[in-house]
C-alpha positions in Angstrom: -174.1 198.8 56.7 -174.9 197.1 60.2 -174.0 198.1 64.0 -170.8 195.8 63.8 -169.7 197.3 60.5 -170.2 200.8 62.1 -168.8 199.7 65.4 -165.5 198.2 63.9 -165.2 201.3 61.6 -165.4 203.7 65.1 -163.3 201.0 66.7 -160.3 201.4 63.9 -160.9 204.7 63.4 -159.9 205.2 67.3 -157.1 203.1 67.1 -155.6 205.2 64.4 -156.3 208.2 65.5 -154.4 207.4 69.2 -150.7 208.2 67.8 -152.1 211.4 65.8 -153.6 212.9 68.7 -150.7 212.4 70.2 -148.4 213.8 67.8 -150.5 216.9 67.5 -150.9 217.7 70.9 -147.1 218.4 70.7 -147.2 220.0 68.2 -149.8 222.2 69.6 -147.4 222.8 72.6 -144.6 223.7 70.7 -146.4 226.1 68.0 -148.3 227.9 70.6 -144.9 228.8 72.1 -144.0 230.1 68.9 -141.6 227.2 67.4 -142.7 225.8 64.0 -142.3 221.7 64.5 -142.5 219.7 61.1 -140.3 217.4 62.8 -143.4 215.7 64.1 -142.8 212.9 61.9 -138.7 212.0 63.0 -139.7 212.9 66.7 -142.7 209.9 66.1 -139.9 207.7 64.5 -137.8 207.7 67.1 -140.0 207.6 69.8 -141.3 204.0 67.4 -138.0 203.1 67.3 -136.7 203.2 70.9 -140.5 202.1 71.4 -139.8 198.7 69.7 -136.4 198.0 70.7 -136.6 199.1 74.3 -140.0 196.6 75.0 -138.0 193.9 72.9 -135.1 193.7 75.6 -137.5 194.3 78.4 -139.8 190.9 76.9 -136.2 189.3 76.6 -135.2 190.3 80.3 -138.7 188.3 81.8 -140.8 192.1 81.8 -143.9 190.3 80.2 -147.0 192.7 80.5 -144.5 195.3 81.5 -142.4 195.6 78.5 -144.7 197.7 76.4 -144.9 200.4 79.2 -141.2 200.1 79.0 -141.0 200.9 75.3 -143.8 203.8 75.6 -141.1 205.6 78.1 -137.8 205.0 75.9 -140.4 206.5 73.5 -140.9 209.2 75.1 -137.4 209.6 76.3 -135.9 209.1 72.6 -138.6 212.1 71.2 -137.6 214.3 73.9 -133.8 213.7 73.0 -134.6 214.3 69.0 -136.9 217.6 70.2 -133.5 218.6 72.4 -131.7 218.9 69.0 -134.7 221.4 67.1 -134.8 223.0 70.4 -130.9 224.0 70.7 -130.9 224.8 66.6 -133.9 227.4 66.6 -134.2 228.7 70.0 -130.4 229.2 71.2 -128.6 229.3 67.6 -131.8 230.8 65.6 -131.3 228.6 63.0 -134.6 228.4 60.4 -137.4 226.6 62.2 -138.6 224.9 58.9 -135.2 224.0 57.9 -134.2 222.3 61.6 -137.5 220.6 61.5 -136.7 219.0 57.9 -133.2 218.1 59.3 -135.2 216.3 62.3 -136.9 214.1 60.1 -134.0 213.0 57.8 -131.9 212.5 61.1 -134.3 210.3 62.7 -135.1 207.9 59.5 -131.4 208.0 58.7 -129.9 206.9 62.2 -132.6 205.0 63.4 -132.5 202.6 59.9 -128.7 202.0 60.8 -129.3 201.3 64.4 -132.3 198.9 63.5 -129.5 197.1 61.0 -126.5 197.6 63.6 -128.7 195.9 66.8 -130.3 192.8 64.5 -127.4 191.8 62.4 -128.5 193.7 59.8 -132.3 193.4 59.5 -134.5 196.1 58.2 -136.6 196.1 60.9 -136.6 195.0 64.6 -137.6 191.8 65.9 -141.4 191.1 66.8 -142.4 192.1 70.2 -144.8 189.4 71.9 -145.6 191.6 74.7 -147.7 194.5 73.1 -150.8 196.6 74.2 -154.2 194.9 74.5 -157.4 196.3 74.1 -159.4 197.0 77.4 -162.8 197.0 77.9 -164.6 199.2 80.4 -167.2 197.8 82.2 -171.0 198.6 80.9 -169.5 201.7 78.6 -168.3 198.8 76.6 -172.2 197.1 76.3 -173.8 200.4 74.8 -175.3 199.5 71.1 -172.9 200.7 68.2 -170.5 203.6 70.4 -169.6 201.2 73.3 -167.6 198.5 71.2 -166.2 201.4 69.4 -165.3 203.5 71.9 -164.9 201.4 75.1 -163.1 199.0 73.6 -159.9 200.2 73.4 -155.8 199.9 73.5 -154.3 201.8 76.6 -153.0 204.5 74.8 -155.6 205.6 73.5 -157.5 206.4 76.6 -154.5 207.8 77.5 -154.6 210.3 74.3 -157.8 211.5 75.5 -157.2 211.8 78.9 -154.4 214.0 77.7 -156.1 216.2 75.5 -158.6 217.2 79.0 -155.6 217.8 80.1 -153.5 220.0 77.9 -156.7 221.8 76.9 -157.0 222.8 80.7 -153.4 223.7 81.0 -153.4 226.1 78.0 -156.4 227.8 78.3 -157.0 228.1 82.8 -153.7 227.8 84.1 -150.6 230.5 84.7 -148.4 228.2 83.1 -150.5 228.2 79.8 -150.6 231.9 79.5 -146.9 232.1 79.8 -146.8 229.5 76.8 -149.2 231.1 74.8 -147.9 234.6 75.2 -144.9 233.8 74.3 -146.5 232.2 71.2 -148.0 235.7 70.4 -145.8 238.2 71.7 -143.2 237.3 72.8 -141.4 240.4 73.5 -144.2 241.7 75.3 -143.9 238.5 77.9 -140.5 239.4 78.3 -141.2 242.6 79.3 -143.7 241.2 82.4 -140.9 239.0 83.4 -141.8 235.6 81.4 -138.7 233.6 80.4 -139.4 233.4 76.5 -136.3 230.8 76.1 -137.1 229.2 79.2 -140.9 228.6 78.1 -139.8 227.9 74.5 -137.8 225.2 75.7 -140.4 222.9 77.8 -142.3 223.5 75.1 -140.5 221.8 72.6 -139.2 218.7 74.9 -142.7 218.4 75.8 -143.8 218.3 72.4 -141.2 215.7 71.8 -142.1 213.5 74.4 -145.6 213.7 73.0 -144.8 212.8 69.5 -142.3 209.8 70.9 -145.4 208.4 72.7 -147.5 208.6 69.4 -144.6 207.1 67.8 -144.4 204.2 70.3 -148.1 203.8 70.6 -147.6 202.7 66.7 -145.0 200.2 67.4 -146.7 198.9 70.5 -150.1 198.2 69.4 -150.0 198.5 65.5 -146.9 196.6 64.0 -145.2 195.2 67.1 -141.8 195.9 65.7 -140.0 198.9 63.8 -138.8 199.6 60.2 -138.5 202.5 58.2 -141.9 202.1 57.1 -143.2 202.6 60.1 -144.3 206.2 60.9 -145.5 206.4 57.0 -146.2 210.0 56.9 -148.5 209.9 60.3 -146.2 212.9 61.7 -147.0 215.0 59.1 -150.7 214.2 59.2 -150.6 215.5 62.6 -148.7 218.6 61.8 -151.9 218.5 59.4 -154.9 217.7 62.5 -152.4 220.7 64.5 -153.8 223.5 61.7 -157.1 221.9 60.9 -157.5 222.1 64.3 -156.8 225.5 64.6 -153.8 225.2 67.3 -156.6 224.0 69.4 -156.5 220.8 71.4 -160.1 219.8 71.3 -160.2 220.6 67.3 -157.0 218.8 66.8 -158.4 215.5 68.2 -161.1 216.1 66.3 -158.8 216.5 63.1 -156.5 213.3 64.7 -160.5 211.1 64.0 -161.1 212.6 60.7 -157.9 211.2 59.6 -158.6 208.0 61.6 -162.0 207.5 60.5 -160.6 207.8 56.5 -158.3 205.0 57.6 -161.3 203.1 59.3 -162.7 203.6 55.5 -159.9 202.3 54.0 -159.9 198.9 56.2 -163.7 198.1 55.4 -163.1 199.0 51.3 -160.6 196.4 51.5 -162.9 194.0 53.5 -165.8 194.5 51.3 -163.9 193.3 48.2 -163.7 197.0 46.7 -159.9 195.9 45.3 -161.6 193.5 42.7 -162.8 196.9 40.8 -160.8 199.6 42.4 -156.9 199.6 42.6 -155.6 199.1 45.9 -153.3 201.8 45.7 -156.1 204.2 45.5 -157.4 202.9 48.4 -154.2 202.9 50.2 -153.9 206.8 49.4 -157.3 207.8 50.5 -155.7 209.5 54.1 -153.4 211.1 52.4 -155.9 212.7 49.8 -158.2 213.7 52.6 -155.3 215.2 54.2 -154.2 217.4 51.3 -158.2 218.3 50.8 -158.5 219.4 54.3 -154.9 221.8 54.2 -156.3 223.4 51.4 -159.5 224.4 52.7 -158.3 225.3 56.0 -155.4 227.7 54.2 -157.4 231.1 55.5 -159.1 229.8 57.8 -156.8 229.3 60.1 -154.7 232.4 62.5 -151.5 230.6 63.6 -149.7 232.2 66.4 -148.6 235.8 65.9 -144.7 234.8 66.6 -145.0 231.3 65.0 -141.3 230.8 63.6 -140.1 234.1 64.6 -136.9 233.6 66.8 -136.6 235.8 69.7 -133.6 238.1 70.9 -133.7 238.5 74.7 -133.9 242.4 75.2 -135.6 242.7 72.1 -138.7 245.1 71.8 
């Protein structure tokens, strides 16, 4: 295998691993608050779908280079809405944090399916955006044997992602703000007590989380597919929920999970272009992700301390 083969494989792998860092940094946000989020995967549909329809009207309205910044906030607008809903259920009505999360998810592929059909005269999918993300080179990063074409070579988003995780990792672990979240992640009773809003934090958690998984949603639609159908997301949400415990509710080890993942799909790309169909069926290729993903679950079952109050709702007064 040469420098290009290993340079496009880091290169893909990147590119796929953008929306799943994403993804899991909310989810990190929201679980370290204590609030269970397998709605990953409908907050990263509708953030796709908003994503794709909001930068098609801006491209039609004359935005040009604009529009896919445009679809990245309705993406992060539409998640945050979708979060609102999980937020109300478990936080102010208690309702089962698993349960609300599963409801997400069917919600979002439900309604958005219907919108996609009700705003394109019944298509199953939106129409092509023209004006998506571009990859970007950074000067002399970029020229670096192998790693610079890989790395440095990238869609916006993605440095994005990894500006973000700097910057959550910071915000948990050396500001107040953090140690509120986290307490009331752990005990939440005893923040309470030292005058921390548990609801309060639980709260931004969540619509943080879903504005996070709506950008890894829209990142998908924006540099991946250009459009949106029900196939879009394909299970990426719960591969996050999936780099969110392999990474140990950690922000650093989730991005790290987020190019594990990526780096199977990178695999998966250079099977295909090496001919490996002609003696292997493509399906098997296809599931490869997936596989790793249930691999890596099962080792990390153990492994892994969750926060203490993760899906325990909280009654104010309580002690």
């Amino acid at each position: 295998m040469d420098a290009a083969t290993i340079g496009h494989m880091l290169n893909t792998a990147f590119v796929f691993s953008t929306a799943l860092i994403l993804a899991a940094l909310g989810g990190i946000l929201s679980e370290r608050s204590g609030v269970v989020n397998i709605g990953l995967e409908g907050l990263m549909t509708a953030g796709a779908f908003a994503a794709a329809v909001a930068a098609y009207k801006a491209q039609e309205a004359g935005f040009g280079a604009a529009s896919p910044w445009m679809g990245v906030i309705a993406g992060a607008i539409f998640g945050m809405l979708f979060s609102l809903i999980h937020a109300v259920a478990t936080i102010t009505f208690r309702a089962d944090q698993v349960v609300s999360g599963i409801v997400i998810n069917f919600i979002a592929a439900g309604s958005t399916l219907y919108l996609v059909k009700l705003l394109f005269e019944g298509a199953g999918e939106t129409s092509l955006v023209n004006e998506v993300f571009h990859k970007v080179k950074i000067p002399l990063l970029s020229d670096i044997p192998i790693i610079g074409d890989g790395i440095f070579n990238a869609y916006p988003t993605t440095y994005l992602a990894l500006i973000l995780v700097g910057v959550i990792f910071y915000m948990l672990y050396k500001t107040a703000f953090g140690l509120r979240l986290r307490s009331v992640g752990e005990h939440p009773s005893a923040a309470d007590t030292v005058g921390i809003k548990v609801l309060r934090m639980r709260y931004t958690a969540v619509l943080m989380s879903g504005i996070l998984a709506g950008i890894g949603g829209a990142t998908i639609a924006m540099t991946t597919t250009g459009s949106f159908s029900h196939n879009t997301i394909s299970g990426q949400g719960f591969i996050a929920l999936a780099a969110v415990i392999f990474g140990k509710w950690n922000p650093l080890g989730a991005m790290g999970a987020a190019l594990f993942f990526g780096f199977a799909q990178s695999i998966n790309n250079v099977l295909q272009l090496f001919n490996i169909t002609a003696h292997v069926p493509a399906e098997f290729i296809y599931m490869l992700p997936y596989v790793l993903t249930i691999l890596v679950l099962v080792g990390a079952v153990g492994r892994s301390k969750a926060p203490g109050a993760l899906g325990e709702a909280y009654y104010p007064g309580k002690r």
